[in-house]
DRENPALUM-898257 format. One record per residue (C-alpha): residue in one letter; x negated, y, z negated. Coordinates in pm, whole numbers, plus 50000, padded with zeros to 5 digits. Layout:
// residues N
aXYZ;...
END
This chain:
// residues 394
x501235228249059;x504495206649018;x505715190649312;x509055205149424;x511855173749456;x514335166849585;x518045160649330;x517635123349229;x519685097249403;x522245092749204;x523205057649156;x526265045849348;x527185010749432;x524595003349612;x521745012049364;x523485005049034;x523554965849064;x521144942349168;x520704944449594;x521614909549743;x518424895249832;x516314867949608;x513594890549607;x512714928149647;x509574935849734;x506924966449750;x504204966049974;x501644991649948;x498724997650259;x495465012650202;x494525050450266;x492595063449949;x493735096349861;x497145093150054;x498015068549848;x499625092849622;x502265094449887;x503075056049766;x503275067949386;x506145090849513;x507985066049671;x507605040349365;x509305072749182;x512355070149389;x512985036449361;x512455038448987;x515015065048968;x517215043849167;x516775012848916;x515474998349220;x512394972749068;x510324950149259;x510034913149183;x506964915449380;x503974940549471;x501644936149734;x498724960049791;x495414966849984;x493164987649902;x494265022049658;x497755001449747;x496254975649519;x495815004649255;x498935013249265;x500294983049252;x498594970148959;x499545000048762;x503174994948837;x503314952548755;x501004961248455;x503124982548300;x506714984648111;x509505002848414;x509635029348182;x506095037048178;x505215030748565;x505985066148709;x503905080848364;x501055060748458;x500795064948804;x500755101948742;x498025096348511;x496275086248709;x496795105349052;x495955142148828;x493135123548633;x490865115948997;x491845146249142;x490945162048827;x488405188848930;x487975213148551;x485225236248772;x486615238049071;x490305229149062;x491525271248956;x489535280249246;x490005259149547;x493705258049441;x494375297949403;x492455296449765;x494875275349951;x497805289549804;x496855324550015;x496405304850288;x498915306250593;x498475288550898;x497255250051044;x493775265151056;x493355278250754;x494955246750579;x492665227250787;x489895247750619;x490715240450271;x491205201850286;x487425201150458;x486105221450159;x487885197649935;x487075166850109;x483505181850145;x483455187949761;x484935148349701;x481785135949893;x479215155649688;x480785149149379;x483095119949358;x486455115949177;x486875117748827;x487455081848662;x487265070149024;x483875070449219;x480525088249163;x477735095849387;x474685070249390;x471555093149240;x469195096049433;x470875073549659;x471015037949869;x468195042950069;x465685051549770;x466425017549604;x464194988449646;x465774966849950;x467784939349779;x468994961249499;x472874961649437;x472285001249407;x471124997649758;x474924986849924;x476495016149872;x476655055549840;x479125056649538;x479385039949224;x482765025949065;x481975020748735;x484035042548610;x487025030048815;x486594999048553;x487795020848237;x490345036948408;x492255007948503;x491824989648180;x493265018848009;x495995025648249;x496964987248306;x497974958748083;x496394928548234;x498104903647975;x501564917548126;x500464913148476;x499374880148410;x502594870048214;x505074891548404;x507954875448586;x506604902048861;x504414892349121;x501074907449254;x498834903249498;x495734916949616;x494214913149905;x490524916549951;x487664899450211;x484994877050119;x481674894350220;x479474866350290;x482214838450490;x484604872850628;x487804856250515;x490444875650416;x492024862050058;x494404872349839;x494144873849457;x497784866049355;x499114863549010;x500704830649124;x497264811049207;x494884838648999;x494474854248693;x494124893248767;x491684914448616;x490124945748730;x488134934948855;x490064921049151;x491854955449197;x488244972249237;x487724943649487;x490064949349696;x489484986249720;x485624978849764;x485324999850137;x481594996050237;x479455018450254;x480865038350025;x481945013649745;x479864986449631;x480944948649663;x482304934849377;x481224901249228;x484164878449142;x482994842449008;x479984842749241;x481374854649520;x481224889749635;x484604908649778;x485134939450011;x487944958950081;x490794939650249;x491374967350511;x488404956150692;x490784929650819;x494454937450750;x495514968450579;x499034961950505;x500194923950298;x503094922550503;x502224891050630;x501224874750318;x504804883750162;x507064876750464;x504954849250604;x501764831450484;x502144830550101;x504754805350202;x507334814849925;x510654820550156;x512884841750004;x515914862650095;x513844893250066;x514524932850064;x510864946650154;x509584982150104;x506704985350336;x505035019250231;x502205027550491;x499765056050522;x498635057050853;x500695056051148;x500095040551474;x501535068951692;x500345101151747;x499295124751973;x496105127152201;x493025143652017;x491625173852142;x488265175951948;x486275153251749;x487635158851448;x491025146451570;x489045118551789;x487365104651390;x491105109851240;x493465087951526;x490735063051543;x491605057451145;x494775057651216;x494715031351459;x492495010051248;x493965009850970;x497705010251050;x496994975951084;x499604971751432;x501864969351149;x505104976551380;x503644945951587;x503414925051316;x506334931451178;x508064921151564;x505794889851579;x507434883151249;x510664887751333;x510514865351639;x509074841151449;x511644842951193;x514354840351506;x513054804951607;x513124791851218;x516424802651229;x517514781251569;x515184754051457;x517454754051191;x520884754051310;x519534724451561;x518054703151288;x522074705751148;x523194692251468;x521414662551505;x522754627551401;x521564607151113;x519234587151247;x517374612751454;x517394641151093;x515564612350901;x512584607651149;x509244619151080;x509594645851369;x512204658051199;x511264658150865;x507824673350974;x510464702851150;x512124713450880;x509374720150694;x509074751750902;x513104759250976;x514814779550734;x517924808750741;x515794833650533;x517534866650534;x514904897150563;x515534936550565;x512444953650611;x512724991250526;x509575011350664;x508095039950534;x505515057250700;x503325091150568;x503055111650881;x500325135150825;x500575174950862;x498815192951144;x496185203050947;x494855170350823;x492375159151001;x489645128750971;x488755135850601;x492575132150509;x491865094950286;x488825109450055;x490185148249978;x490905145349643;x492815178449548;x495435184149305;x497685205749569;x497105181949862;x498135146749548;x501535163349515;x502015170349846;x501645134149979;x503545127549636;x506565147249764;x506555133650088;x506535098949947;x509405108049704;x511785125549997;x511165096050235;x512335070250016;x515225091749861;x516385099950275;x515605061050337;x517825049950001;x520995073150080;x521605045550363;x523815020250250;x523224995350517;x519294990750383;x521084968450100;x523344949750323;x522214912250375;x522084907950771;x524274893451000;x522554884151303;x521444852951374;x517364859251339;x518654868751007;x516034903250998;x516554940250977;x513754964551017;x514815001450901;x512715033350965;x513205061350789;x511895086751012;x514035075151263;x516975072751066;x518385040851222;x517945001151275;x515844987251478;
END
């Protein structure tokens, strides 16, 4: 089933040229199979020669990230299809479950066929993704890798390899990072092509959620998921890599931190994942821009002072911190139907891929038809945060 798009943004003056900002940047949250909702926003931007200089991702946001910076522009949108029909690829089941939910009408009977498909996920895994353990953790000898997990990602290692050019990523002007946790200290890292040479490795890393997916071992050290401590790399972009740039931002996130009060236990398991792993990212992207507000004073009061007092050590040591970065930060947010419940991140069908695929594409084709996204800003904290779904500044 092809998703149904929207006409293509057609490229006026403010998609045509290069935006005004040093860098423009994609950053891509964890959410397994919503991620496909990312893949349609990546579209949109592509069709609005709209390219990153740098991709940041957590998670399946570092999947998708690593196919876009491994590949040629032309080819991004071609692989990350590829890849979104080959794991929710299902040749026995697919006709069925698929014919199903297109009879179906109604929240409850929608909700039915994403828990048969999510059901079917668990029993059976994705194709070129993740396969069930057999006979499982808890028959392996205590110690065993085998024993760590309920799924197997071996074959997430071919799929990659064939999907992504690893010499590119590593030779790219385009930046990536990944950002994963080290299982035995708990720090949070992130593999980035400007420190670390990326293989899959580190993408499987970062996407390693435990139980279900194995730790993976990079250079004697073994790695997690990154979401178990921050599932979004806005902070690593904006803030903590410490490379300030005047910087357009595409934060692409797939769980959001509102929503409504659950009324079973289904919807209890689904809004505490969506509080998890939304990461507070409207709160850090606040922190950030207060932050970013006292740079900006530090800096225009570092310009003021005389001679004597802008050559001292406190000074010195001051403007190591001040700068007049210029940020827009345009927010995109998958908001999830009424029928998706808890099992929303690991239902792997075809119908439910383009859906979040269309969403993703309409979002970011709404959120590009507003000029002011590529305008640099003009207040004096020097930071814009946009959100789509609520059409307006903020």
């Amino acid at each position: 089933m092809a998703a149904e798009k929207q006409p293509p943004l057609k490229k006026d003056h403010h998609t045509h040229k290069r935006p005004p900002f040093e860098c423009v940047a994609l950053l891509l949250q964890g959410g397994g199979a919503l991620g496909a909702y990312q893949a349609g926003v990546y579209e949109a931007l592509s069709e609005a020669d709209l390219q990153p200089d740098w991709v940041a991702g957590i998670s399946i946001g570092a999947i998708n990230a690593a196919i876009i910076a491994g590949n040629a522009p032309s080819e991004r949108v071609a692989r990350l299809r590829t890849f979104w029909e080959q794991i929710t690829s299902r040749p026995f089941t697919a006709p069925f479950t698929e014919q199903i939910r297109s009879t179906l009408n109604g929240e409850m009977a929608h909700a039915f066929f994403n828990q048969l498909s999510a059901g079917m996920s668990l029993v059976s895994g994705a194709k070129g993704f993740f396969s069930p353990r057999v006979p499982g953790p808890f028959f392996e000898p205590h110690g065993s890798p085998m024993a760590t997990s309920f799924y197997t990602t071996d074959a997430l290692k071919s799929t990659l390899e064939s999907l992504i050019d690893f010499d590119r990523i590593n030779t790219d002007p385009i930046r990536l990072a990944l950002g994963a946790v080290n299982v035995r200290s708990g720090n949070f890292t992130y593999f980035d092509t400007q420190t670390h040479q990326i293989g899959p490795e580190h993408v499987m890393a970062s996407g390693a959620l435990p139980p279900g997916f194995p730790a993976v071992e990079i250079e004697g050290e073994y790695f997690w998921d990154g979401g178990l401590v921050s599932n979004t790399p806005l902070q690593w972009v904006l803030q903590d890599s410490g490379a300030r740039q005047d910087t357009l931002a595409f934060q692409v996130d797939l769980w959001s931190a509102h929503g409504e009060f659950p009324k079973d236990i289904g919807e209890v398991n689904a809004r505490q994942k969506e509080i998890q792993f939304s990461s507070r990212t409207r709160a850090n992207t606040d922190h950030f821009k207060q932050v970013q507000s006292l740079r900006a004073a530090l800096c225009g009061l570092l310009s003021k002072l005389p001679p004597d007092l802008a050559e001292s050590k406190e000074a010195r040591q001051l403007a190591e911190v001040a700068d007049e970065k210029l940020y827009n930060i345009v927010h995109l947010i998958y908001r999830s139907k009424g029928y998706e419940h808890n099992s929303k991140d690991y239902e792997f069908s075809r119908i439910s891929m383009e859906e979040h695929w269309k969403a993703g594409y309409t979002d970011a084709v709404r959120s590009l038809r507003h000029p002011e996204i590529f305008d640099r800003p003009s207040s004096l904290d020097g930071i814009r945060i946009f959100d789509v779904n609520r059409e307006t500044a903020l």
